[in-house]
C-alpha positions in Angstrom: 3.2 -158.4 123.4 6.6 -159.9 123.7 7.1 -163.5 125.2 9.6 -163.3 128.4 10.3 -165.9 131.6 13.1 -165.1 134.2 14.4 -168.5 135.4 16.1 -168.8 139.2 19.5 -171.1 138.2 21.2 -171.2 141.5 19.3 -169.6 145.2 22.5 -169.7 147.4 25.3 -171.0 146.1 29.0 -170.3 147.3 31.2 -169.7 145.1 34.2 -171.6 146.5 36.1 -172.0 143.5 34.1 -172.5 139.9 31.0 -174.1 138.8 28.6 -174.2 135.9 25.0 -173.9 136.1 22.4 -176.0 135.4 21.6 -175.9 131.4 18.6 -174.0 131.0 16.7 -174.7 127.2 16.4 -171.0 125.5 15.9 -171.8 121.7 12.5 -169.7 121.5 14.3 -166.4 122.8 16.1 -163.6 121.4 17.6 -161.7 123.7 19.1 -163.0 127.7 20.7 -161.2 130.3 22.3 -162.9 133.3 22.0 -161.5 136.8 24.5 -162.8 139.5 23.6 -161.1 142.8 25.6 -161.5 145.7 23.7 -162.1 149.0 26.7 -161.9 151.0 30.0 -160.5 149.4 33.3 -162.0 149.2 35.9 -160.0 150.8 38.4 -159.0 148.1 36.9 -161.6 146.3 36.9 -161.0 141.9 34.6 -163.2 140.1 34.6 -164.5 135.9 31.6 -165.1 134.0 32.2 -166.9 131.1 28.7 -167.4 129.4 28.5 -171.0 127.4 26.7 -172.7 124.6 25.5 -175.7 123.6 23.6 -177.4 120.4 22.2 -180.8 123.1 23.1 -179.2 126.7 25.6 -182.1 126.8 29.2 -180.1 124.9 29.9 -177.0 125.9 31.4 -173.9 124.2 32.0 -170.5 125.6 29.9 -167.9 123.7 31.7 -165.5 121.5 30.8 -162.3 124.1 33.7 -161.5 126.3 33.9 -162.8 130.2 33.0 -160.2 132.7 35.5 -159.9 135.5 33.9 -158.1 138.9 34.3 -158.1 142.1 32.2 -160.5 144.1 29.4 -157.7 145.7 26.3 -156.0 144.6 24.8 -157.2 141.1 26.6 -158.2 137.7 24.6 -158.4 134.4 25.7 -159.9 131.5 23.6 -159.3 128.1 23.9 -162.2 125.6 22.4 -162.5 121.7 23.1 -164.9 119.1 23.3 -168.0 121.3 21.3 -170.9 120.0 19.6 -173.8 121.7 21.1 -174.2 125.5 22.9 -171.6 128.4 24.5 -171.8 131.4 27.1 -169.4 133.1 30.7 -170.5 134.5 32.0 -168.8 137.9 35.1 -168.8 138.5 36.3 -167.1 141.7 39.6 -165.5 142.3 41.0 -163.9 145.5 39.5 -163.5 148.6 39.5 -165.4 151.9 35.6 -166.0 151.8 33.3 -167.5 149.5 30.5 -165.4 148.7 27.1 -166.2 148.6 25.6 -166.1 145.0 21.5 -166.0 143.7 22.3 -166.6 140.0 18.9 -165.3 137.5 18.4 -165.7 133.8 16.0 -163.5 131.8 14.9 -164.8 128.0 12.6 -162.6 125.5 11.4 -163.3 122.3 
């Protein structure tokens, strides 16, 4: 059976402008998808996810997979391989007059 762990980043954040997430260690996995779920929308809001790297979780790179552009409702997933020792996710928002309300989820496998 396969080794996996989902890891809550961020429970209600808005998403005023752009942050980073906290580093999260993922050496032992294979394979991660983010989730950003939007408890409350932002009203002709469009969001960036920009995954980065890291080799100590101190510099940080962006990953070689493309950003995601959305808009800022319902769920975005973003798959990710090839990525080394450390992850977080930069959000960047764009538009809108209010900041929407983000639960931000990383899941690892082996």
């Amino acid at each position: 059976m396969r080794e996996s762990q989902t890891a809550v980043l961020e429970r209600g954040i808005r998403v005023e402008d752009e942050f980073a997430t906290e580093p999260f260690e993922v050496a032992w996995a294979g394979e991660a998808r983010w989730f950003v779920q939007f408890l409350e929308p932002g009203e002709e809001a469009t969001v960036t996810l920009t995954p980065q790297v890291s080799a100590d979780g101190l510099a940080w790179v962006d990953h070689e997979a493309p950003a995601v552009k959305a808009a800022a409702s319902g769920v975005i997933t973003l798959p990710l391989r090839d990525f080394g020792h450390w992850l977080r996710l930069v959000v960047q928002r764009s538009g809108g007059r209010t900041a929407p309300l983000a639960r931000i989820y990383l899941a690892l496998k082996e």
